[in-house]
N, C-alpha and C positions, 0 to 999 in steps of 0.2 A: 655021516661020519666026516670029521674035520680031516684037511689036507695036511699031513705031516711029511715034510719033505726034508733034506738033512740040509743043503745048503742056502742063505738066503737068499741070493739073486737067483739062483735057478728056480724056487720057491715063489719067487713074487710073479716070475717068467710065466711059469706054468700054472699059476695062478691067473694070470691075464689073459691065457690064450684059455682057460678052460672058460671063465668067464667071460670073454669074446663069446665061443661058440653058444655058448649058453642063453647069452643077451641076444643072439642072432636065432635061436633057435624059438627062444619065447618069440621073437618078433612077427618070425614066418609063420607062428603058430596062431599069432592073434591075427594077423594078416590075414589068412586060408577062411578062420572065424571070424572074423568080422565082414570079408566078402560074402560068406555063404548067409551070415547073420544080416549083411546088407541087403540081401535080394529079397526078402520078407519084409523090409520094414522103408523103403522105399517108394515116395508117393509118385505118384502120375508125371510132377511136373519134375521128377530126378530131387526131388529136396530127400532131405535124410529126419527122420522124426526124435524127439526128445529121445526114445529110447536106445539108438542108435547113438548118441554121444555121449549117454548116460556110461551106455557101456565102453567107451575110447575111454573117460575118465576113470569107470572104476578098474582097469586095466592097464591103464598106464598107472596108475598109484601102485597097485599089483608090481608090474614087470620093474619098475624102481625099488621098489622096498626089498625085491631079490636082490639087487646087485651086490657082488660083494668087493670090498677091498682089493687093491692088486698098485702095483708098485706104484703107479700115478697118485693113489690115495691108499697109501700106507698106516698101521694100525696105530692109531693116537695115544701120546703117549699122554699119564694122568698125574698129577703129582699131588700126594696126598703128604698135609700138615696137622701138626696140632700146635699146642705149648712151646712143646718140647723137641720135637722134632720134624722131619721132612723127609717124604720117598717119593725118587718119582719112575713108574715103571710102566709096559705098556699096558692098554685098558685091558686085556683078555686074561690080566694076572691079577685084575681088581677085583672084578664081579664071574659071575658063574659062566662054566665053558659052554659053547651054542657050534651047530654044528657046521654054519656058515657064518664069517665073521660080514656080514649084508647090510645094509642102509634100516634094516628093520631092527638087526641087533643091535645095532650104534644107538638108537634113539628108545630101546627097550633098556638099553645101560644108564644111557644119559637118565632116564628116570629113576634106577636102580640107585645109583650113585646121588643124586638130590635128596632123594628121600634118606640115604644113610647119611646125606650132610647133617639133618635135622635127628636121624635118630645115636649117632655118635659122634663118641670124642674123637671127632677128627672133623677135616674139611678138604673133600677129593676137587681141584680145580677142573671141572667140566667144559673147561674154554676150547680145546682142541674137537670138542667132537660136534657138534653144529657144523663149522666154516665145510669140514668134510657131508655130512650131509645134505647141506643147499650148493654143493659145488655138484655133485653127483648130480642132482635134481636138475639143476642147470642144463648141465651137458645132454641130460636127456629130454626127449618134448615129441612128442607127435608130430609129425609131414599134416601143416595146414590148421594148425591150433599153436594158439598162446597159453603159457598154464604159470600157475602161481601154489605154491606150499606153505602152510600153516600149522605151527604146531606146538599146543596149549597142555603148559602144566599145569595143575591145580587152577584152573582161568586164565592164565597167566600168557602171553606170549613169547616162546622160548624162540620162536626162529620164524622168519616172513621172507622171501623171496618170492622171484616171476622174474621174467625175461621182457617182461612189458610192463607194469604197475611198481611204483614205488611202497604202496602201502593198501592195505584192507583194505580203506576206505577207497581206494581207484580201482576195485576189481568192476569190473563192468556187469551189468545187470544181468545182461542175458549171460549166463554163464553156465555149466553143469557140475556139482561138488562131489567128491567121493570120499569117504573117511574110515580110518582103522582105530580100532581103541587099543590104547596102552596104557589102560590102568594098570596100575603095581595092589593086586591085594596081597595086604600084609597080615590081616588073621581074618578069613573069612569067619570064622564062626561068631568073632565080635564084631564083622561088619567092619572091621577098618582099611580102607582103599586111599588110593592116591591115585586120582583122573587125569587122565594123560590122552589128545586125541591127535591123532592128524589128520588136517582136511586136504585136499586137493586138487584143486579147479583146472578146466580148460573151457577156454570159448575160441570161436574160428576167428583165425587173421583178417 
């Protein structure tokens, strides 16, 4: 169930301390799991093995795509044109309601809204919601890894970031990937989709 609060600063307030506790709570919780998940999978000489960071990566992509919005990174506002006209209001008034406004539904909108570029008379500017999803990514990262976000519509590269590499091409070899889909199907029974992925890497410092 979505937070309905009556006024806005107290609303973005309590929105950041729930999502604090929250983002601290997933932490401890991968923490507690990954220690007890490190004591199995630890060789002789203390090294940690491929499935040990397999799992830091597909966890950390996890505990990011929770995070949701809160006054630092407030809901993106969309302005949609045609012809004739121009509105611009914020994204949760665009596309369909979701019960956390998180880094997962910003980038399940931003496809929502591409694909209505192509399927209507109109054209929603999707500019504001990426800068907010590679800023989140940013701020978060694992203690003792470097990580880098990629995220592909229809082939295409809508957004690259890292905190070490300028581009695809400089991610470092040894690396470990983790990825969620976010295809948009539009009429499964005629098979018509829109492919949407995100990858997510981290290697050690």
């Amino acid at each position: 169930m979505r937070r309905y609060i009556a006024f806005g600063n107290t609303r973005w307030g309590l929105v950041a301390i729930y999502d604090g506790l929250r983002f601290r709570m997933v932490v401890i919780l991968i923490s507690v799991g990954v220690f007890l998940y490190t004591a199995t999978i630890t060789g002789r000489n203390g090294e940690f093995s491929d499935d040990h960071y397999q799992h830091l990566a597909d966890t950390g992509c996890i505990m990011v795509e929770a995070l949701s919005l809160n006054e630092s990174y407030p809901m993106p506002m969309i302005e949609w044109s045609n012809s004739t006209d121009n509105e611009t209001r914020p994204l949760d008034k665009w596309v369909a309601p979701s019960e956390a406004d998180t880094v997962r539904w910003l980038l399940e909108s931003f496809v929502e809204l591409t694909w209505k570029n192509e399927a209507e008379n109109g054209t929603y500017d999707t500019g504001t919601i990426m800068p907010i999803v590679n800023a989140i990514f940013a701020e978060n990262r694992l203690d003792g890894t470097d990580h880098a976000w990629l995220f592909l519509y229809l082939g295409e590269v809508e957004l690259f970031g890292s905190n070490a590499v300028g581009s695809v091409e400089d991610l470092p070899e040894d690396r470990w990937a983790s990825s969620s889909d976010f295809t948009l199907v539009v009429d499964a029974a005629k098979g018509i989709s829109y492919e949407a992925e995100l990858r997510y890497f981290i290697w050690l410092q």
